[in-house]
N, C-alpha and C positions, 0 to 999 in steps of 0.2 A: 147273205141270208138266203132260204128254199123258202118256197111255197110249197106247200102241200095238199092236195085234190084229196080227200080219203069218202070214198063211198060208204053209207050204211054206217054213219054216225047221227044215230037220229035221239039221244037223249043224254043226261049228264054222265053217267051211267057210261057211258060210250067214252065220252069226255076223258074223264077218270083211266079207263082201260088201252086206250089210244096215248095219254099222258104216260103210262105204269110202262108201256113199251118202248119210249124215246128214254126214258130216265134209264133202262136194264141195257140200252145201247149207250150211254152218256153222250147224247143229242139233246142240248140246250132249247128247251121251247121258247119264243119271247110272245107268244099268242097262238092260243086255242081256241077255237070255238067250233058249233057243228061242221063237219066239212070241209075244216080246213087247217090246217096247222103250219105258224109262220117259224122257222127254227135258226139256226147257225147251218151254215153252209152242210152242206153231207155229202163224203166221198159215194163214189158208184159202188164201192164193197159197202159198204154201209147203208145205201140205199137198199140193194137186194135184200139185204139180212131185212134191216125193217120192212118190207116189202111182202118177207116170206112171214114175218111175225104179225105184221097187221093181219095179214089172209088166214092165219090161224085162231084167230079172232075172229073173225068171220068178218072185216074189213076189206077194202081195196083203193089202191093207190088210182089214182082218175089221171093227175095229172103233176108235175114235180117240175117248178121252173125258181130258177137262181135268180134273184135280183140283184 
């Protein structure tokens, strides 16, 4: 499983649009909440794409660690 750090997720709203981005990648969420998103593993190709798609959303990846 990733952890995920996502900056400027401050409402459901965010939730939702941060969600709508892993699902258009087929990255399995198993927990969301503000700031942070717990998923199935994610290759380093994979990572940058959602990376580049969070940012265009006006998001930012903080921090990204594998448990």
């Amino acid at each position: 499983m990733s952890v995920i750090h996502i900056k400027n997720m401050v409402c459901s709203r965010c939730i939702e649009s941060v969600e709508n981005i892993f699902k258009k990648q087929s990255i399995e969420i198993k927990n969301i909440k503000l700031g942070q998103v717990i998923a199935d593993e994610i290759s380093k190709d994979k990572m940058l794409l959602l990376e580049s798609n969070l940012q265009q959303k006006g998001f930012q990846t903080v921090s990204y660690t594998h448990l």
